[in-house]
N, C-alpha and C positions, 0 to 999 in steps of 0.2 A: 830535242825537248819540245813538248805539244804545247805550247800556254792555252792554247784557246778552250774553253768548253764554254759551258751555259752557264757560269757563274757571272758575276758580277760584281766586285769587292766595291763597296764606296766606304769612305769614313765616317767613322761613327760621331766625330761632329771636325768637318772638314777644314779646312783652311787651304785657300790660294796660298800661288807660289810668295807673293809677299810678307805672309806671315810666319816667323821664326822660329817655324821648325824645319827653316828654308835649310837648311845648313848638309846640303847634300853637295858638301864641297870635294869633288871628285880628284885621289891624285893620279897623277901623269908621271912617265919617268920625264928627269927633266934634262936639258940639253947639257946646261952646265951651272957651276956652283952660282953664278950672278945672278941666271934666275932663278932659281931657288930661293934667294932671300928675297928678290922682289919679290915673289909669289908669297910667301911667307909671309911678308910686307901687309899683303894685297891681303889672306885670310884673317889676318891678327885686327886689320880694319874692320872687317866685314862682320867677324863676329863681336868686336868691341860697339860694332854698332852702327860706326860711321861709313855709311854707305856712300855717301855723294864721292869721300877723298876715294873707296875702295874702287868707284868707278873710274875717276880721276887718273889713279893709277893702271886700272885695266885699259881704261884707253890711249894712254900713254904707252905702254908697251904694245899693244896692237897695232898702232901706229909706225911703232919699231921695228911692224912684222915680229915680231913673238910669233914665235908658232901653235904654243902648248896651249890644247882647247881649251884648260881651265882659265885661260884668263877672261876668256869666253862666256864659260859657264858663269863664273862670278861679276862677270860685267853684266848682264841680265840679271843675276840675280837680286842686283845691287840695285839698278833701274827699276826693277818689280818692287822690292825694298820702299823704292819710297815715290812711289804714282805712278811711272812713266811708262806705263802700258805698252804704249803704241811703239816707243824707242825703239824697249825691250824686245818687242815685235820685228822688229828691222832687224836689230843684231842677229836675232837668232834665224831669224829665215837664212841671212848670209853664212851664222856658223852649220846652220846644217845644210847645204848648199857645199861647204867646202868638205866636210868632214862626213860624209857619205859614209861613215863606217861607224861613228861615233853613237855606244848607247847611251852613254849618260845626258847627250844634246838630246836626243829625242826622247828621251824622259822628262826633259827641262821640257819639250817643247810641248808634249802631253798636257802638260801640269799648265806653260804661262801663256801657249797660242789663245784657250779662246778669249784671255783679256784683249787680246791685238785682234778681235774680229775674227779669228778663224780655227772656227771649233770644227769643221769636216778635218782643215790639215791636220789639227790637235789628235782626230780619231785615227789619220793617217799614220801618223807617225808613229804611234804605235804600234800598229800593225807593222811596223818597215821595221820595231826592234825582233821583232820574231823573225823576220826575211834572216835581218844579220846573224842573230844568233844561229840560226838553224844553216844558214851558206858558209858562214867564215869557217876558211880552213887556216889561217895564217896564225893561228895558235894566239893571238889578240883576245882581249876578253876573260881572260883566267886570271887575273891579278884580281886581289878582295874590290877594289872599285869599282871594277866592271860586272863583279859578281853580286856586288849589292845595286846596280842598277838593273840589272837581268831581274832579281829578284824583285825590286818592288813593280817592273814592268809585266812578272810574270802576273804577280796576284789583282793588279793591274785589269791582265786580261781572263782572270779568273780560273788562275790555277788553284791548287789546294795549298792552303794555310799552311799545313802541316807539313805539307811537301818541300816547299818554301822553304821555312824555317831550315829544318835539318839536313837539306839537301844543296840551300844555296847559302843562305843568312850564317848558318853555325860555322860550315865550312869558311867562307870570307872571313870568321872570325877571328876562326884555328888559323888562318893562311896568314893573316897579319894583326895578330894582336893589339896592337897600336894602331890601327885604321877607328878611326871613332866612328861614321857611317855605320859600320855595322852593327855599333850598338844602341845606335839612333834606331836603325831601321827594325831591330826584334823589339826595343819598348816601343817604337811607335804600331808598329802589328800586333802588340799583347794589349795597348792602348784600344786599336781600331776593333777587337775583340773582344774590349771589357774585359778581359784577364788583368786584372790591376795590380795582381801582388807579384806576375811574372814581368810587367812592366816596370812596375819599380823593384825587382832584383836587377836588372838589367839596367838603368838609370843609375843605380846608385856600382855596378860595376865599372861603367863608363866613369863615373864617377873618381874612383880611385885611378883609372886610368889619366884621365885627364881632370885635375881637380881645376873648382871654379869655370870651368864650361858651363856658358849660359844656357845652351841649349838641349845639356845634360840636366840641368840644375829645372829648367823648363819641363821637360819630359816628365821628370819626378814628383812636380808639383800637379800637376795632372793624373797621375798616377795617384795621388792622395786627395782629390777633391772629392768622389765620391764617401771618401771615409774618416780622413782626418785632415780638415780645416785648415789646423793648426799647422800642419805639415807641410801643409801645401803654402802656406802664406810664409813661412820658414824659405821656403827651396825657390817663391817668387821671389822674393828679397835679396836671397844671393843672385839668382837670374839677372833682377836690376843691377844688384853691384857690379856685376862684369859688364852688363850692356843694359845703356839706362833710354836705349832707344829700341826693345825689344818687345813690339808691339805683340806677338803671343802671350808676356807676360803680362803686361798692360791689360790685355783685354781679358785676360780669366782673371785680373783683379777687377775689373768693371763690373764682370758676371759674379764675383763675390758681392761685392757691392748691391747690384739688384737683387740678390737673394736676403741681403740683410737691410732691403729697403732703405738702403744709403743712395740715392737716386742723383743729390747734388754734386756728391763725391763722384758716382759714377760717370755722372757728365764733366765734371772736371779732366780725368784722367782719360776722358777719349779727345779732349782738346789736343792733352801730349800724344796721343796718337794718329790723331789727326796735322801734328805741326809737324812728324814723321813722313806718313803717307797719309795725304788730303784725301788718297781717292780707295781705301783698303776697306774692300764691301765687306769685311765681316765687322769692322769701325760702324757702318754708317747702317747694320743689320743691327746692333745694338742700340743706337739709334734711334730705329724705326720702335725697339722694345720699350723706350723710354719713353716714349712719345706715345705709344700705345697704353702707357700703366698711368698717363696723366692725361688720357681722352681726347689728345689731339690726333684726329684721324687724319689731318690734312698733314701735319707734321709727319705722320707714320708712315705715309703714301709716299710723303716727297723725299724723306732719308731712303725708304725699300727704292725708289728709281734712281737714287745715286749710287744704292749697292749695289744697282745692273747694269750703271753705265757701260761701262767696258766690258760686260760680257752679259748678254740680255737675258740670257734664257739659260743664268745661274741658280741650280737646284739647291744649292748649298746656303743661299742665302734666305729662302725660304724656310730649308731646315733649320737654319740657326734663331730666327726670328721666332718662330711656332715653337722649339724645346724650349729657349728661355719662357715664353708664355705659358708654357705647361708649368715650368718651376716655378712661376707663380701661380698655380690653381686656375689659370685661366685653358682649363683644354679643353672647351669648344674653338676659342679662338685658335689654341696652339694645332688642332685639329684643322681646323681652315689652313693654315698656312703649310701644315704638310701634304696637304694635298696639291695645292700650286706647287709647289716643291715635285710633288710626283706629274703635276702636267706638263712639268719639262722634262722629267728624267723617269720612264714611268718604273723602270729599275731601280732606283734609289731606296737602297734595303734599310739602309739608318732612316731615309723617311719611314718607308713601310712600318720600321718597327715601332719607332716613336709615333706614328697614326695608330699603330696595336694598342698601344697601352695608353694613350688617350680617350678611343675609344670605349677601352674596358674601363676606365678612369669612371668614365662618363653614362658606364651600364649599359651600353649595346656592345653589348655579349659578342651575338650573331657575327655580326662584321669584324670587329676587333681579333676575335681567334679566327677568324677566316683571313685577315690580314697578317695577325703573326704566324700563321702557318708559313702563309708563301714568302715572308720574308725569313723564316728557317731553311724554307727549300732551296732560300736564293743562298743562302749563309749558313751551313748547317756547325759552323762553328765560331760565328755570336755566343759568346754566355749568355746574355741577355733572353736571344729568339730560343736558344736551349733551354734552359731552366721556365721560361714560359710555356713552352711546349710541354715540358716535363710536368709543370705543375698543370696544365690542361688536364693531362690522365690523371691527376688524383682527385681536381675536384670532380672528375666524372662519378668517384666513387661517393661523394659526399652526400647527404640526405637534406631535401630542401620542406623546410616547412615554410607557409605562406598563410596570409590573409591579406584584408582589401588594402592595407598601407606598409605590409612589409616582404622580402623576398630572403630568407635566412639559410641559409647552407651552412651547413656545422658537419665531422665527423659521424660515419654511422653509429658507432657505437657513444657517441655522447649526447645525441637527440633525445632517447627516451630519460635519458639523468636529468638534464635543463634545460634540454629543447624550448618547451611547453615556457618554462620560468621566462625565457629570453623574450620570446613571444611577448610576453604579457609585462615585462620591465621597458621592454621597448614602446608598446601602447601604451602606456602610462605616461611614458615621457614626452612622447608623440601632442597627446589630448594635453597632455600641462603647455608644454613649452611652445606650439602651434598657437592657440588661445592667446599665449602668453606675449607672445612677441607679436601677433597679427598674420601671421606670415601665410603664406601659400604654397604647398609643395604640389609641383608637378606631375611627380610618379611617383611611383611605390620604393623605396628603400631597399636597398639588397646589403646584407649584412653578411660578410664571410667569417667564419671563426676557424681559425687554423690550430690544430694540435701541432705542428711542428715550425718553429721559430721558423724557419729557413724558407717553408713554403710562406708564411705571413709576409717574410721580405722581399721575396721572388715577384708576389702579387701587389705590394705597395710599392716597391723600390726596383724593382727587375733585377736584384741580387738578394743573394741569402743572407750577406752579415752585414745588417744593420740593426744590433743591437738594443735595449735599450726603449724601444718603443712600444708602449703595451697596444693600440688601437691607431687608426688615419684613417679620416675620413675624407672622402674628393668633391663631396656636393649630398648627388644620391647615391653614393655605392661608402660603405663604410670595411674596411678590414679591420680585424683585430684576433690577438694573441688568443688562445684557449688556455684555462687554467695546468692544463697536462702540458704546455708548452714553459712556461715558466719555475721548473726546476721548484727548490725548497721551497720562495719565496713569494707569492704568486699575490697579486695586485686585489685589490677587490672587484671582480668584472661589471657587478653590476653599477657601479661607480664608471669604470671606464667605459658602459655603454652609453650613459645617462649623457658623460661627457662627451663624447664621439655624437651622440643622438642633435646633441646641441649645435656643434658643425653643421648638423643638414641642415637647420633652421638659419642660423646666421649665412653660414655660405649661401644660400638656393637667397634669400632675402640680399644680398650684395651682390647675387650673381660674381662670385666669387673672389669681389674686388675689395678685400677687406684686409690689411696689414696685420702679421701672424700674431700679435701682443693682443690685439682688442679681442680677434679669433680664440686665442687660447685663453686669456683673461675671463672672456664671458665664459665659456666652456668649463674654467674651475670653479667661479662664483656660482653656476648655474649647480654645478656639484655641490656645491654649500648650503646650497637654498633648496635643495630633494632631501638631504639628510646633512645634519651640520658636523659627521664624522667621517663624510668625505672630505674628497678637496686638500687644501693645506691652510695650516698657520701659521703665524710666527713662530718662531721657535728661536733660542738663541742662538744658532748658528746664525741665523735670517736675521738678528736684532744686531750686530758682531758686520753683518755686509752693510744693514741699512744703513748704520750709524758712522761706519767707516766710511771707504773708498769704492765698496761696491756696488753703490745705488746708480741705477741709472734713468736716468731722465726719461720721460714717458713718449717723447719722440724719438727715443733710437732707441725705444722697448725690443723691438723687433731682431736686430742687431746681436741684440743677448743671445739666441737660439741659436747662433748661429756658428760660432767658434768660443765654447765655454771652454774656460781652462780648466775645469771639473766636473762631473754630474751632479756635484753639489749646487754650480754654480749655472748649469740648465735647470734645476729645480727651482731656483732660485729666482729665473727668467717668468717659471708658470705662476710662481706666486706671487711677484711683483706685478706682472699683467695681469691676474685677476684682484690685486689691491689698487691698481689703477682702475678696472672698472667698479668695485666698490667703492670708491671715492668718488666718480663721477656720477652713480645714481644715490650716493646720498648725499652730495650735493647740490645736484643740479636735476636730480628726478631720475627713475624709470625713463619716462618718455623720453628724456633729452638722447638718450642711449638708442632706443628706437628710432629716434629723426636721425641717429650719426647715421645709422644701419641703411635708413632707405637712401640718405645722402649719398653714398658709398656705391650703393645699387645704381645711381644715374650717374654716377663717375667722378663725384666731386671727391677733391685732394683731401685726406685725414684729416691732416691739419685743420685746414679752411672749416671744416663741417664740424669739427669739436671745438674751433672758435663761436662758430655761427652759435650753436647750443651753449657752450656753457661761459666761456671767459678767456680774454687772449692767453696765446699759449705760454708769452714769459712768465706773464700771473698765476698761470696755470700749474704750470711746470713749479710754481714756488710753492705752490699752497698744498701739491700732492706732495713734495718732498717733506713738508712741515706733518703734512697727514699720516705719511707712511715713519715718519720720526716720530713723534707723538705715539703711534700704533707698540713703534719695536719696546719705547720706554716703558709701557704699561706692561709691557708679562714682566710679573713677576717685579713688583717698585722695592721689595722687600730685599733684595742678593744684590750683593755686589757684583757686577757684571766685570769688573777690571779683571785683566787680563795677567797673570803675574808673568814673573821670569822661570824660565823652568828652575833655575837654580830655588828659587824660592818654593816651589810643590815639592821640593825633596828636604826642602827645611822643617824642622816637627815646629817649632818655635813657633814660623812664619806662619804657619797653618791655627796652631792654634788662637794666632793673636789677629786671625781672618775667621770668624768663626760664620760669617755669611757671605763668604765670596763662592761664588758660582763652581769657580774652576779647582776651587779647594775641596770644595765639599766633595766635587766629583771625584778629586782624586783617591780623598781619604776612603771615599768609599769603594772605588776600585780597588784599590790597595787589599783593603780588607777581603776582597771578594776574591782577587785573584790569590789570598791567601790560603782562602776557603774558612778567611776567622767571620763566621756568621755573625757572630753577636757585634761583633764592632765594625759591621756595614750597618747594622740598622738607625743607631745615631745621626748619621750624617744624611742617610736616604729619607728618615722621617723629616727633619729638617729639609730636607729638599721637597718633599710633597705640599710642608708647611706652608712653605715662600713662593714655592713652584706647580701649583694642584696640578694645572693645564697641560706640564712638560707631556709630549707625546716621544716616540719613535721607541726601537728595542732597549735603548740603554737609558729611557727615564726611568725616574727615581718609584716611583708607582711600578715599572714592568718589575725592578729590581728586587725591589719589598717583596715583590711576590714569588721571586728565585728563592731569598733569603727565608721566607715563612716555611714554603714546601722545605728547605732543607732542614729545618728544624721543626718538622711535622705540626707544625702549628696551623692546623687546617681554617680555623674561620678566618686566623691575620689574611693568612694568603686569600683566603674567599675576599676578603673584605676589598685588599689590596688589588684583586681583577677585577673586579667589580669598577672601581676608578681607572683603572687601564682600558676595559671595555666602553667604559660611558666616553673615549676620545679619541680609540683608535678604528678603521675598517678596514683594517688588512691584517690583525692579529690573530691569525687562525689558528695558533697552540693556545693566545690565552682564551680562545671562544671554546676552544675543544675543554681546556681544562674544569672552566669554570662551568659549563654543560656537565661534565663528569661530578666535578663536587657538588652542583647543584639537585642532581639527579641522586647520589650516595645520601644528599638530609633530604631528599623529597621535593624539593624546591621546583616543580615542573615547568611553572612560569618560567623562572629563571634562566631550567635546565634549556625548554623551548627555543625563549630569545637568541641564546646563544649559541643554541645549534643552527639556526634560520641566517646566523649573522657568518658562521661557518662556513657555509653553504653560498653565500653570497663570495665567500672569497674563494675556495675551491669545493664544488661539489663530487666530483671525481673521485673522493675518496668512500672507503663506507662511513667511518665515525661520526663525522654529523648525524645521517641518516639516520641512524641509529637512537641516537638522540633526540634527534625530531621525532620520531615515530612514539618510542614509549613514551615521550612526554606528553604527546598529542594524544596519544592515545590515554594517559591519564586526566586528562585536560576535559575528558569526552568530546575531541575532535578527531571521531572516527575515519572520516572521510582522509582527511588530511595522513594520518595513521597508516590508513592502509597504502596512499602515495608514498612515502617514505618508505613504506615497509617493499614492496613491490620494487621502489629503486637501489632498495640496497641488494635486494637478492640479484640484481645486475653487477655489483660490483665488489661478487665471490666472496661474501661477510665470511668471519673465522666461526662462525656458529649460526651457517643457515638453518638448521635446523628448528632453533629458538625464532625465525624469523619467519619461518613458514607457520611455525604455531600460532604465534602473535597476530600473523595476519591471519591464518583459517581462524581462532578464536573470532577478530574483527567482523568477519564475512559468515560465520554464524549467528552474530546479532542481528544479521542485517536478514539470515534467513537466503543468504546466497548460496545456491551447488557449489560453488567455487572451495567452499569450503571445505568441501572432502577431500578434495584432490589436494589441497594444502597439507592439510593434517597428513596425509599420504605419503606427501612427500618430505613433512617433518619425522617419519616414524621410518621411511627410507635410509634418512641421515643419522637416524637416529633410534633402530630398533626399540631403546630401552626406556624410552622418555614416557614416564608414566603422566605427566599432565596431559601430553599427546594420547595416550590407547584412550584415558578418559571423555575427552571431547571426542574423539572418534565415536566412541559408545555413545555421547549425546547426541551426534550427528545420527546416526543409524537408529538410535530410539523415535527423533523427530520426523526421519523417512520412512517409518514402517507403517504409521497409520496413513500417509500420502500412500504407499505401493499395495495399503489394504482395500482403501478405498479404489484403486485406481483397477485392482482384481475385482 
């Protein structure tokens, strides 16, 4: 077997041998039953946690000359476990010394020489597992243990992934079924390759195999951090159950922790890590991140030289320090730190890559995809360096409009529909919110808009399925969803540009040191204060969290975002942060809100700089929860908001003798709908419009009036009834289409206008708006306008271009434009028999005959 080529596998966020996913406890045959239960003894300690008795024990039998290298292996392993570098260093120099044949010790020694000072022997030793492999003829080395160290030695030395797997890893598997390594070693390779859903198949097979293994239970939780939170905080908690000194798990709860801006907690729980192993440089690279998000540089410097004491010129611990800072929006700095990372190891491909998408984070293009190239070439099977790579080829295909403040890439074939529109919602928002906050942007803004989900999340997140997010913005580079990418239901974009647009302004103003609640809070208020039918409201579901158990306090706002038990309850988080910043500038100013912002930008803690402004944070924190309680009680003082028992909505009695309770009315009125008995929903929905004007979403009492009306052709109710659905919603694109339609059928063109314009703000991709915009405007005698509309629906293959070419040559013969002919041309193309069309034709040809007489 060849291992060696030009590859170079590192992991995609590494950990020394100390950290527990150490558990590459190798078997041996063993002499005899005795040791056997000692050994058994010895792993049931090691992975319960307790390291110091598991070395206790190894040393004690080696002592007794024990032969079997495992107890070897697990004596270092136990010593790395919890500090003792240099020990660990001794032992193993002596076990590989004695056991000159042994892969699994020069894998250990790969992994723990360069703590003990000697990173040449580390690269040695490795190379000495391909001697073995490739010389021994003594038929050693074929049992699944030796097979799963051959295998991570191979990829190691940059063999193929793929080869790996099905050639060494699946075999070990098939060979001994009950060997757990092996199914450490394919989640932890589907792990090191972003393969996350074949990481956690494998995780959770071990799983069944060996239930409660901590380091099963580990693996899996990391398998679900990029996707489900919740998941992973599930599968850390049995991890601690089994072993409550399992510093991997520990510390991906730290990095939970800093991602939900729980900073105290986070230093807590590296204490217990630290009372573990004092000296575990991926402990004291977190650290350094802490110490970095609260402005102590001296603090940051002095934790990053305790994570290189015992191994100076650790690449991993630079990676580790720079991705954390990237997940907090800081990737210039996360940038800086992978590049030290690369001045030690200039192959370190998870650097390279994670410097890719910082840089592209950060809008230098140029180097960014010149970096994730070569970390593709290094890994051509990264998910990650793939799907980036892949999304390079499409946005080659992309069409870039520009001016002096913005750099926009959108689909070709969706520039000429609302190219032009984006342009001009973006300057708009640009000239308000610039002015507005004071602020200073340093480059031009690059806006990507993506038609398909999968490339949006490839370009935000370096995977496809992340759900759920219409627009991210990183400072100056902003992504966001294209309405053809969001299926039935599609967002209002120019709402989510306005709020994205807001980001560049506060980020580039904080230099990007701003905790995610103030960030997103301003960002929906700011949506409020452009048009008051963006954004959100109260609502009673939101009146139901506030007044309950779900409110959360405006210093662990942040927290919310982070692992919601429902998307009810992430919604939940954007409108609680933008009612914490409306409570802050109408009580304490505009300004005060500006001073937090530049506060932020020189590095001062949240907290501290929203005391300094407005009022300590216990007084604080009481007045906003009084503020946001006061808020939930005002919708709607008229309903009973009590919650009944379900037994009681299926009692007719009960209902009756609730004739304004919230949850009654709604039922009666479902009831009746899902009857399809029209006349006895309108009862209970009028009453609810009564009590309730405001109610927004699909199943307000106002959307429902207006099912009920059109079912019973009662055309003005239903007019009347959009009409109030429209004045509160901006994502209702059936009832903008509808009410455009009946507005248009009595002549209404104002009307019809408004709410094809409001259409079009939510998907323009379709024709029917256009449609609508056009005749109206065109009735409106806004020609100009008319003929845009008209021109973009004949892009988007109308069921009767025909009519659309006329309307527009009619348009473009007022104006006395040639264009006209060719219109009419091409409406009598589609349309031989169309007598208003041969008509205009003959006026066209009448108005040219004295030009072509004159011109003879």
């Amino acid at each position: 077997m060849n291992m060696a080529n030009t590859w170079r596998l590192t992991l995609a966020k590494p950990w020394p041998c100390s950290r527990l996913r150490v558990a590459v406890v190798l078997s041996v045959t063993l002499a005899c039953s005795a040791v056997a239960a000692d050994l058994a003894t010895a792993r049931k300690e090691f992975l319960g946690g307790a390291y110091t008795k598991c070395a206790t024990l190894c040393e004690q039998a080696i002592a007794e000359r024990e032969y079997e290298e495992e107890w070897r292996v697990l004596l270092v392993r136990s010593l790395c476990a919890v500090g003792k570098y240099e020990q660990a260093g001794l032992v193993l120099s002596n076990a590989l010394d004695r056991y000159a044949w042994s892969i699994p010790l020069r894998l250990l020694g790969h992994e723990m020489l360069p703590y003990a000072g000697q990173t040449n022997r580390a690269a040695e030793v490795l190379r000495e597992i391909e001697t073995v492999v490739s010389t021994r003829t003594d038929g050693r080395g074929r049992d699944a243990a030796s097979l799963v160290a051959i295998g991570r030695a191979a990829l190691l030395l940059g063999a193929d992934p793929r080869k790996v797997l099905d050639n060494i890893f699946e075999p070990a598997k098939k060979a001994n079924p009950d060997y757990r390594d092996a199914y450490l070693a394919i989640g932890e390779l589907a792990l090191d390759k972003h393969d996350f859903a074949l990481a956690a198949k494998q995780f959770n097979a071990g799983l069944k195999k060996f239930p409660d293994d901590p380091d099963m239970n580990f693996g899996l939780a990391r398998a679900y951090q990029s996707g489900d939170r919740r998941l992973m905080l599930k599968n850390l908690n049995a991890t601690l159950e089994s072993n409550t000194n399992h510093t991997g798990a520990l510390l991906l709860l730290v990095d939970h922790l800093i991602d939900g801006e729980e900073y105290e907690g986070a230093e807590e729980l590296l204490k217990r890590v630290f009372a573990v192993n004092p000296w575990l440089p991926e402990a004291w690279a977190y650290e350094a991140v802490l110490k970095h998000l609260a402005s102590d540089a001296g603090g940051e410097e002095s934790a990053r030289k305790k994570a290189l004491r015992f191994w100076q010129a650790n690449p991993n611990v630079d990676f580790l320090i720079g991705l954390n800072l990237s997940q907090k929006y800081r990737f210039a700095e996360g940038s800086a730190y992978q590049r030290r990372a690369l001045a030690f190891e200039a192959n370190h491909v998870a650097a390279k890559a994670q410097l890719a998408q910082d840089l592209l984070r950060l809008g230098d293009e140029s180097e960014g995809w010149r970096i994730a190239e070569e970390a593709h070439r290094q890994d051509e099977y990264d998910v990650t360096s793939f799907n980036l790579m892949t999304l390079k080829d499409k946005l080659a295909k992309f069409r870039t409009l520009t001016n002096a403040d913005f750099v926009v890439r959108m689909a070709t074939n969706e520039v000429p529909i609302y190219g032009e529109a984006v342009l001009s919602l973006l300057s708009r928002a640009r000239t308000n919110l610039v002015e507005k906050y004071g602020a200073t942007l340093a480059r031009p803004t690059t806006v990507e808009i993506f038609p398909e989900q999968k490339d949006f999340g490839v370009r935000t997140f370096g995977m496809p399925d992340n759900p759920g997010f219409l627009g991210v913005c990183f400072g100056a580079v902003i992504t966001a969803n294209s309405p053809a990418s969001q299926a039935a239901h599609p967002a209002n974009w120019e709402a989510v540009l306005w709020h994205e647009f807001t980001h560049v302004v506060t980020l580039q103003m904080t230099r990007n040191k701003m905790p995610r609640w103030l960030s997103e809070g301003i960002s929906v208020h700011e949506e409020l204060e452009a048009n008051p039918v963006w954004g959100q409201r109260m609502t009673a579901q939101y009146r139901e969290m506030v007044l309950g158990d779900e409110f959360t306090p405006m210093s662990e706002l942040s927290s919310a975002f982070l692992a919601p038990k429902t998307p009810l309850h992430l919604q939940f988080a954007y409108y609680e942060s933008a009612l914490a910043v409306e409570f802050i500038v109408k009580n304490f100013g505009f300004d005060a809100l500006k001073k937090i912002l530049r506060d932020l930008g020189e590095g001062i803690e949240i907290n501290k700089s929203i005391e300094s402004h407005t009022a300590p944070m216990d007084e604080l924190e009481e007045e906003f929860a009084e503020f946001a309680r006061a808020r939930a009680e005002s919708i709607a003082p008229g309903l009973d908001f009590a919650k009944p028992e379900p037994r009681d909505l299926r009692s007719t009695n009960w209902l009756a003798a609730h004739p304004t309770n919230y949850w009654a009315l709604q039922r009666r009125a479902g009831d009746a709908l899902a009857q399809r008995n029209w006349t006895n929903a309108i009862p209970p929905l009028r009453k609810l419009t009564e009590l309730y004007p405001g109610q927004t979403g699909d199943d307000s009492a106002w959307a429902l009036l207006a099912r009920v009306h059109r079912a019973l052709t009662e055309t003005n109710a239903e007019r009347s009834a959009l009409i109030k659905v429209t004045s509160v919603e901006a994502d209702a694109y059936d009832a903008f289409l509808r009410l455009s339609e009946l507005a248009a059928a009595g002549g209404d063109w104002k009307l019809a206008y408004e709410n094809g314009r409001r259409a079009l703000a939510v998907n323009p991709l379709l024709p029917q708006p256009h449609r609508y915009v056009a005749r109206a405007a065109e009735a409106l005698g806004h020609d100009a306008e008319a003929m845009r509309a008209s021109r973009t629906l004949l892009l988007l293959d109308p069921p009767d271009p025909a009519e659309v070419h006329f309307r527009l040559a009619r348009l473009l013969h007022k104006q006395r434009d040639a264009e006209a002919k060719r219109q009419v041309l091409q409406a009598l193309e589609e349309a031989p028999r169309f007598r208003d069309a041969h008509k205009l034709l003959r006026e066209i040809q009448r108005a040219e005959s004295p030009k072509q007489a004159k011109a003879e």
